[in-house]
C-alpha positions in Angstrom: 113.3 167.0 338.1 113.5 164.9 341.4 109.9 164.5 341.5 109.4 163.7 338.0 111.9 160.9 338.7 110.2 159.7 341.4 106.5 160.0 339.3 108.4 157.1 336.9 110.2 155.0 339.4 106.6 154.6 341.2 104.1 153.8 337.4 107.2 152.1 336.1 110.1 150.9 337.9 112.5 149.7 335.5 112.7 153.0 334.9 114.9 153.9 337.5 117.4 152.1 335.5 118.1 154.6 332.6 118.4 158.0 332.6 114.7 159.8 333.1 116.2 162.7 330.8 117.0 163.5 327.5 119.4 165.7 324.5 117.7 167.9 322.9 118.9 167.7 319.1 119.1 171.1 317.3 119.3 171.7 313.6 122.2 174.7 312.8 119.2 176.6 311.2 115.2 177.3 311.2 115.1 176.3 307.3 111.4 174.7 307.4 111.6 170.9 305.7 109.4 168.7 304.5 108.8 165.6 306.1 110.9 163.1 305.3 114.0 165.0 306.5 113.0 165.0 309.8 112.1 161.0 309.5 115.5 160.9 308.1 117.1 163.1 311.0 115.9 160.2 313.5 117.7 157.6 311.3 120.7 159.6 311.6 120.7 160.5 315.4 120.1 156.7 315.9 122.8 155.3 313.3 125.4 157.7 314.2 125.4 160.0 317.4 126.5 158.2 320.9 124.5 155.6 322.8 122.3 158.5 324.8 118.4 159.3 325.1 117.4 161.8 322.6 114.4 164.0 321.8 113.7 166.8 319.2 110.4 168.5 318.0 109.2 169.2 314.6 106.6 170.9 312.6 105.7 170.6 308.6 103.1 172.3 306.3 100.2 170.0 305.9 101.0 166.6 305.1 99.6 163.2 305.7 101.4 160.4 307.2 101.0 156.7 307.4 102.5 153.4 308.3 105.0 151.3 307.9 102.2 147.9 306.9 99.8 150.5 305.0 97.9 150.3 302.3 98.3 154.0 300.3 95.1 153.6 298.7 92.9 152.7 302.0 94.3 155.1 304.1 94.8 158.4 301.8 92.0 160.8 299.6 95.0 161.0 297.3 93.0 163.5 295.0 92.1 165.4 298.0 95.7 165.8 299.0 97.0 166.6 295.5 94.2 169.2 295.2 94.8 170.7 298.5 98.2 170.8 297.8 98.7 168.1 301.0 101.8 165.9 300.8 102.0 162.6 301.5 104.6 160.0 303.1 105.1 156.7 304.0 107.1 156.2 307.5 109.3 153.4 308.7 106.9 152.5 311.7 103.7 151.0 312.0 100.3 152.4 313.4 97.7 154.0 311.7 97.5 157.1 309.4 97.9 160.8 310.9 97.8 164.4 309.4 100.2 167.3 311.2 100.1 170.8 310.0 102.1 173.5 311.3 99.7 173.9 314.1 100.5 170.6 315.2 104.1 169.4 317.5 105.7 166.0 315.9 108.0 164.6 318.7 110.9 162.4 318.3 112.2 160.1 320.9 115.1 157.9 320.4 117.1 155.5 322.8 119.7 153.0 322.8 116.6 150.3 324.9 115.4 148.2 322.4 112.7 146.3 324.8 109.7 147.7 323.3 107.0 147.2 326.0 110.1 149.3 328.2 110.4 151.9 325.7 107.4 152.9 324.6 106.0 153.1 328.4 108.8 154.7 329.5 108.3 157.6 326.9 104.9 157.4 327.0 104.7 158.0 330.9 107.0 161.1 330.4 104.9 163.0 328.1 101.8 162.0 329.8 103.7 163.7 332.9 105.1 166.5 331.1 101.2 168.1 329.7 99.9 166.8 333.8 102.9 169.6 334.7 100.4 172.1 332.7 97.3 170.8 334.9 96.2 168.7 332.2 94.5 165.5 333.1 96.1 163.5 330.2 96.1 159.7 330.3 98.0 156.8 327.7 95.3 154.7 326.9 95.3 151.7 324.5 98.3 150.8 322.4 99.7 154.4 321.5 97.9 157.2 322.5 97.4 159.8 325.5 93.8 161.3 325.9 92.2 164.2 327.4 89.0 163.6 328.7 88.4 160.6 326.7 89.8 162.3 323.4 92.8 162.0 321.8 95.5 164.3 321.9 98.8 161.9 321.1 99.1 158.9 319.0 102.4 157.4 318.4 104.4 154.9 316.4 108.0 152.9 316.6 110.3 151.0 315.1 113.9 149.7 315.1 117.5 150.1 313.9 120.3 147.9 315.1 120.4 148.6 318.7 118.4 151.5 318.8 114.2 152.4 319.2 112.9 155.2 317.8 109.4 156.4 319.0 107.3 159.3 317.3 104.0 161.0 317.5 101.7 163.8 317.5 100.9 166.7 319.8 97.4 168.3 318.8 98.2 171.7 319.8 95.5 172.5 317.0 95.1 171.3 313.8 92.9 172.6 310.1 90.3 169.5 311.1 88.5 169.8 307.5 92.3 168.7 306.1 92.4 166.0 308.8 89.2 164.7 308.2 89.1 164.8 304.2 92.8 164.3 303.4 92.4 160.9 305.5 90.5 157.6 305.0 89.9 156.3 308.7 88.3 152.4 307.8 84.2 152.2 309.2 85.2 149.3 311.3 88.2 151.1 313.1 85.6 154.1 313.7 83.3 151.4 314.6 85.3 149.7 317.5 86.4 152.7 319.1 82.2 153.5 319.3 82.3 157.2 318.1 80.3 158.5 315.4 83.2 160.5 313.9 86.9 161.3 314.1 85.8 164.7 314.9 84.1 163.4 318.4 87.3 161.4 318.9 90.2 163.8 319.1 91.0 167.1 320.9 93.4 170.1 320.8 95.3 170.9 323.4 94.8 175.0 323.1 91.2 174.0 324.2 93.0 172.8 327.5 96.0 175.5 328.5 97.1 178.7 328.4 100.0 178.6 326.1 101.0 179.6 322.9 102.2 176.7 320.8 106.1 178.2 321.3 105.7 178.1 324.6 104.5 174.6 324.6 107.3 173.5 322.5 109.7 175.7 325.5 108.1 173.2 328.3 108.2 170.0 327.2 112.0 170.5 326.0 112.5 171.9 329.7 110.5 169.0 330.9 111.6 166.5 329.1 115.8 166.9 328.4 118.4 168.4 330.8 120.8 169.4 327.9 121.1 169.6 324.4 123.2 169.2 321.1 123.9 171.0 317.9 124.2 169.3 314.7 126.6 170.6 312.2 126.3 172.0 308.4 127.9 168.3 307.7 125.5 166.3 309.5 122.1 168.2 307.8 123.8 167.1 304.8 124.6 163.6 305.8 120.6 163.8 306.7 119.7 164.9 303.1 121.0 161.7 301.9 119.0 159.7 304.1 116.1 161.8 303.0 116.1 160.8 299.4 114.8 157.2 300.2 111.5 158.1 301.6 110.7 160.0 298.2 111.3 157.0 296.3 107.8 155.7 294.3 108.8 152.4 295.2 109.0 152.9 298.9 105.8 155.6 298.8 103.5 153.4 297.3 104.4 149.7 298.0 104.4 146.6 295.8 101.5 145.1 296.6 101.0 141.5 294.7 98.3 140.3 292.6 96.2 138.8 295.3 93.4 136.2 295.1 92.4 136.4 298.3 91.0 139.3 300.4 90.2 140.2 304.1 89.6 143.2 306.5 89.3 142.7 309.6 90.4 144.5 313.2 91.6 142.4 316.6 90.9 144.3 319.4 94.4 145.5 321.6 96.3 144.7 317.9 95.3 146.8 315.5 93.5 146.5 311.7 94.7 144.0 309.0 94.2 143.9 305.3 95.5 140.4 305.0 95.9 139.1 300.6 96.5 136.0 299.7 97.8 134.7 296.7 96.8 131.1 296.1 97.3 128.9 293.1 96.3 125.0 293.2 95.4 125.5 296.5 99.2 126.7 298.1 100.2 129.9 299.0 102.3 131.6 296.8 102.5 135.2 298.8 100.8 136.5 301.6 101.1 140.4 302.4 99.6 141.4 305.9 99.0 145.1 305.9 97.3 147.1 308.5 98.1 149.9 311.8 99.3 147.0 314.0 102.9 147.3 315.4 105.7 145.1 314.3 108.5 144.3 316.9 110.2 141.3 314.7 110.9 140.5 311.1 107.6 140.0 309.4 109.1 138.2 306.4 111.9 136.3 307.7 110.2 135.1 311.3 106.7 134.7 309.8 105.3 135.3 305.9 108.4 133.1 304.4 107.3 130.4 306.9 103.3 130.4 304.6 104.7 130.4 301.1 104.0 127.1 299.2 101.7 126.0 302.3 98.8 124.5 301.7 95.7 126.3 302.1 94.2 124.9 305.0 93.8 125.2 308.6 96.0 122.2 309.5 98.6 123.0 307.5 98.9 126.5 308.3 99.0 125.6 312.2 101.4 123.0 311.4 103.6 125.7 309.0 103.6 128.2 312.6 104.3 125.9 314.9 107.5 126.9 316.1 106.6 130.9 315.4 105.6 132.9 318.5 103.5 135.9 316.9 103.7 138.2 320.0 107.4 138.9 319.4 106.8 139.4 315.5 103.2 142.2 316.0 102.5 143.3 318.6 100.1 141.5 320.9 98.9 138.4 318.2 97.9 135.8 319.3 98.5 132.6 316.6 94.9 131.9 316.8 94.5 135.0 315.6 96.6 134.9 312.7 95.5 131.7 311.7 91.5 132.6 311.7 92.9 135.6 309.8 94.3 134.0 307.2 91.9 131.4 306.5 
C-alpha cells in the first residue's frame, strides 16, 4: 500500500492530502437490483454515512444508462431495448450514454472533496493503478476514461450533493457487444471526432488482457483500492428503496423538453456534445435547454440559462447577458466563446 501511495503523491500531489484508501460498502444480502437502487445507494452513502472515502461495486442485468443533460430519444433504440427486454435509466451525472450487463463491473466512488478537477484525478489515477497492479498498460485519457491500447475500457461520470462528489463508471470485464451496439445511439459526429469507424473498434474487454475471472477482479480492486469496509443494515437498504423510487419516475426518465424553435448539434472538442434548443418569440429568448455528455460542475439554471431568458436574440446581447458568468465553473472546460457561437 506504501508504494501505491507514493505512485499518487508523485502523478498528483495534492493527493498526499487525503487518505489514498477507501470503505468498502456492503449490502446485508446478494439480492440482485436493478439499477436505480444502486444509484440511489450512492445518494445515501453520501447524504448520510460519516465524512470518509467510499467505494462499492455493482453489477445489473442489461440495462442502458445515460446522462444527466441527455436527450432519451438521441441516445437510446428504445424499441430495441423494450424488445430485448433492456432497461433503461436516466442518472444524476453527466457524460454520455453506456450499457453494463452482468458481465460488466459498475464502480462507485464517493468522497467528502468536492474540487472536481481533484477528485476525479484522484480516483481516476487509483484505478488506472489498480488494473497496472494486473500488468495492464491502462492509461486515463481525455475527460473520463482509461484505455488499453488505445481502446476503452473505463468511462466515467460525476456529480454533486451538498458537500460530497460522487464518481461512477464502467469496468469492461466483457460485455454482450450486439446489446451495446444496438440498444445504444452513439451520434456520427461523436464517432466522427474520436476518428474510428465504429464503437466496436473503439472499446476493449478486459478478459482479452488478464488472467482473472471477473470475481477475482472484483476481489483485487476492493483489496487494492479500500483498507476496510462497512456493512449496511436491513434499515438502511430500506431507507435506499425510498430513494430509489425517484429515478423510476416518467417525469425524471424522460425529461421535459420545451417546444423549441431553434435547433443545433454540435460537439467542442475537450467538452463534450451539445443539442442546444432555443425557444424564440419576437426575436427574445423565452427558454433555452442545453443537452448533451458534457460535465456540469455548477448550477446550469440558476448560474447560466436564467441569465438568457427574455434576451434578445443576438450576438451582442447574449455576450452582454454573460458578462459576469464564468462558464468553466458551470461545464466543464467551456469557454464563453463557445457558448455564445453555440447559441447563435
Amino acid at each position: 500500500m506504501f508504494l501505491a501511495r507514493l505512485f499518487l503523491y508523485l502523478r498528483y500531489p495534492m493527493v498526499s492530502c487525503i487518505n489514498s484508501f477507501m470503505i468498502y460498502v456492503k449490502l446485508p444480502n446478494a439480492k440482485s437490483r436493478r439499477l436505480p437502487f444502486y444509484l440511489a445507494m450512492e445518494e445515501y452513502v453520501a447524504r448520510e454515512l460519516p465524512a470518509q472515502d467510499y467505494f462499492f461495486i455493482w453489477q445489473v442485468e442489461p440495462t442502458v444508462i445515460f446522462g444527466r443533460n441527455q436527450l432519451v430519444d438521441s441516445e437510446v433504440d428504445v424499441n430495441f431495448c423494450r424488445n430485448h427486454g433492456i432497461q433503461f435509466y436516466r442518472r444524476k451525472s453527466g457524460g454520455g450514454c453506456v450499457f453494463a450487463d452482468r458481465s460488466n463491473l459498475m464502480l462507485s466512488y464517493i468522497t467528502p472533496t468536492t474540487n472536481v478537477n481533484f477528485t476525479f484525478n484522484r480516483y481516476m489515477l487509483m484505478v488506472e493503478d489498480a488494473l497496472q497492479r494486473l500488468g495492464v498498460d491502462a492509461r486515463t485519457s481525455g475527460r473520463n476514461d482509461i484505455l488499453i491500447a488505445g481502446k476503452k475500457v473505463s468511462g466515467n461520470a460525476f456529480y454533486h450533493l451538498p458537500g460530497r462528489s460522487i464518481v461512477h463508471g464502467t469496468m469492461l470485464y466483457d460485455t454482450n457487444l450486439d446489446y451495446m451496439l444496438n440498444a445504444t445511439t452513439p451520434s456520427r459526429t461523436k464517432l466522427r471526432s474520436k476518428g474510428v469507424e465504429s464503437v466496436r473498434q473503439h472499446i476493449t474487454t478486459l478478459c482479452n488482457h488478464i488472467n482473472l475471472t471477473i470475481e477475482q477482479l472484483k476481489e483485487h480492486l476492493r483489496t487494492v483500492l479500500c483498507d476496510s469496509e462497512i456493512l449496511l443494515s436491513e434499515a438502511d437498504v430500506a431507507a435506499i428503496e425510498q430513494l430509489e423510487q425517484e429515478y423510476y419516475d416518467d417525469a425524471f426518465i424522460y425529461g421535459n423538453n420545451p417546444a423549441a424553435s431553434l435547433t443545433k448539434v454540435q460537439r467542442i472538442e475537450g467538452v463534450g456534445e451539445f443539442h442546444v434548443s432555443l425557444d424564440v418569440k419576437e426575436n427574445r429568448i423565452r427558454k433555452v435547454l442545453l443537452a448533451g455528455d458534457f460535465f456540469i460542475i455548477g448550477d446550469l439554471d440558476s448560474m447560466l440559462l436564467s441569465k438568457l431568458k427574455g434576451v434578445e436574440y443576438c450576438r451582442a446581447a447574449i455576450e452582454e447577458a454573460l458578462v459576469n458568468v464564468e462558464t468553466a465553473e458551470i461545464i466543464m472546460n467551456l469557454k464563453k466563446e463557445e457558448l455564445i457561437n453555440l447559441l447563435i
